[in-house]
ZADRENTOR-97049 format. One line per 10 residues: number of its first residue (from 1); their letters; for each residue z, x, y negated of C-alpha. Coordinates in Angstrom, 3 decimals. Example, Ala and Ser with C-alpha at 12.3 -4.5 7.8 and 13.67 -1.06 7.14 Angstrom:
2
1	as	7.800,12.300,4.500  7.140,13.670,1.060;
//
This chain:
139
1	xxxxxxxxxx	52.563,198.379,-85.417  55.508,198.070,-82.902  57.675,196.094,-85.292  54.922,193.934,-85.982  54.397,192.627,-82.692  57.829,193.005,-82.312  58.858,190.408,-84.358  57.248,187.456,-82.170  57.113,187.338,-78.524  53.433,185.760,-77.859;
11	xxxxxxxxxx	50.384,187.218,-79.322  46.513,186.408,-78.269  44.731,188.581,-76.468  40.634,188.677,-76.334  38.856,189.854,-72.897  35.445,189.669,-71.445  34.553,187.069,-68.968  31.871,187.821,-65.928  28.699,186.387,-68.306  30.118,188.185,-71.505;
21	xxxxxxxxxx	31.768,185.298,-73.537  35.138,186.268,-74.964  38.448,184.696,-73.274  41.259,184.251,-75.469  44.730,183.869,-73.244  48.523,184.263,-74.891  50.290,187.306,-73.787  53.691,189.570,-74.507  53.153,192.771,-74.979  56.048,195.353,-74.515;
31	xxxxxxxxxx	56.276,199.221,-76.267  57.350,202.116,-73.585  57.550,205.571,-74.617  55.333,205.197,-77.874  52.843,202.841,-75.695  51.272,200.002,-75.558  51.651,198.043,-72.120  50.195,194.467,-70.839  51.697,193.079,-67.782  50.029,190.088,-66.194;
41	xxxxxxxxxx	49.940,187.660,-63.400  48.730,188.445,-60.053  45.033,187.526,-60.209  45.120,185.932,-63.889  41.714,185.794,-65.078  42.759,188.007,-68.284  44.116,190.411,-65.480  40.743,190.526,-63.428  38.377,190.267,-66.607  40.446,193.711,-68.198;
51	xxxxxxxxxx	39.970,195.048,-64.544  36.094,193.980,-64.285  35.985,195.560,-68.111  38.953,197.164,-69.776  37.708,196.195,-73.593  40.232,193.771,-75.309  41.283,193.088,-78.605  44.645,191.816,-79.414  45.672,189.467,-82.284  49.514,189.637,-83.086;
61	xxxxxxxxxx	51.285,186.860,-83.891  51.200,185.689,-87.438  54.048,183.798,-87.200  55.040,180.969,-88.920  54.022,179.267,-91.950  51.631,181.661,-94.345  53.892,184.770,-94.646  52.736,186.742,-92.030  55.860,189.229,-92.514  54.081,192.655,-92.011;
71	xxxxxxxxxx	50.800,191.679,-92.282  47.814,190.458,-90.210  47.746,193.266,-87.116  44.727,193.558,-84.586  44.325,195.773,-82.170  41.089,196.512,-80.079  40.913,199.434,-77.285  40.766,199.867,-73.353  43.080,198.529,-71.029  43.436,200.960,-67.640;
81	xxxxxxxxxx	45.398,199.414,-64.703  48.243,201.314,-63.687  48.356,201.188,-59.625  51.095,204.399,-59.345  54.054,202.682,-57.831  56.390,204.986,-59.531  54.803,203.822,-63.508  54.926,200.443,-61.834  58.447,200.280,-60.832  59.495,202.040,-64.555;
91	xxxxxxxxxx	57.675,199.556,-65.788  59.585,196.642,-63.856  63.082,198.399,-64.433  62.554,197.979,-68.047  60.969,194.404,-68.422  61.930,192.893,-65.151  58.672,191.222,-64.136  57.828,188.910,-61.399  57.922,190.997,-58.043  54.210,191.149,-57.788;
101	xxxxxxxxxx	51.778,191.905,-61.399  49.306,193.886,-62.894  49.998,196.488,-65.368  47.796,198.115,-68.211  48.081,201.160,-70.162  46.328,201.040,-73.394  44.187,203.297,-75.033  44.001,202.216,-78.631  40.077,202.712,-80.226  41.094,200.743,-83.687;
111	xxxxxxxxxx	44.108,199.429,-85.611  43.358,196.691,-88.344  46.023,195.484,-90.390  45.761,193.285,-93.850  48.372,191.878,-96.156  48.548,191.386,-99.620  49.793,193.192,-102.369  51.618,192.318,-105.532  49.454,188.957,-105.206  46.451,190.430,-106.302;
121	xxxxxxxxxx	45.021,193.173,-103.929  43.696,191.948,-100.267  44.499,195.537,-98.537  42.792,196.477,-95.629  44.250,199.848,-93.451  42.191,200.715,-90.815  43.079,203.398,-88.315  41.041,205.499,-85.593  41.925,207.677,-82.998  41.402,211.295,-84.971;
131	xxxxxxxxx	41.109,210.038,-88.720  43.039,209.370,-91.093  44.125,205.546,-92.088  41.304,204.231,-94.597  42.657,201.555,-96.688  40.455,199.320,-98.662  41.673,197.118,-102.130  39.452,194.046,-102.777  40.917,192.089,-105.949;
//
């Protein structure tokens, strides 16, 4: 999963507005320590919809053409701010953000990824905190 998103810098991200409705917004996502971490804007509206209601889902980057190296990759779990000054300023050492920003720690609830195999299988791996990855073959 790191690589994946790894290999491009943008990716969309999916949050909850006030009435509901889904927001898609581009974001980078960076990999600390075996985690998942969003840093955003002061007062973006991804930043205070993930505060309001820390569900997201996040798309990676399928890069270009049709190849999608890696597979398709989506992500959905919880985003919790991180307002510890010390996480925050680890945090900034390593990506050098603006001076001001919001940071989320993720807790992942599902992993998706599809590709396909030897151009005849659409395989589907899905992964859940505490079971094993189910992968589906559809011909």
């Amino acid at each position: 999963m790191e690589a994946r998103f790894g290999a491009f810098t943008h990716h969309v991200l999916a949050t909850l507005r006030k009435d509901g409705s889904p927001r898609t917004t581009g974001l980078e996502v960076r990999f600390l320590n075996g985690e998942m971490w969003l840093g955003m804007m002061p007062d973006s509206l991804k930043a205070l919809d993930l505060m309001r209601d820390p569900r997201f889902a996040l798309q990676a980057n399928p890069g270009e053409g049709q190849t999608m190296g890696g597979g398709d990759v989506r992500i959905s779990g919880l985003a919790r701010e991180v307002t510890d000054p010390a996480a925050k300023a680890g945090y900034g050492e390593e990506v050098g953000p603006p001076e001001q920003f919001h940071l989320f720690r993720t807790e992942l609830t599902e992993v998706v990824r599809t590709f396909v195999e030897d151009d005849t299988y659409l395989v589907v791996q899905v992964w859940k905190p505490g079971a094993p990855v189910r992968t589906i073959k559809r011909t």
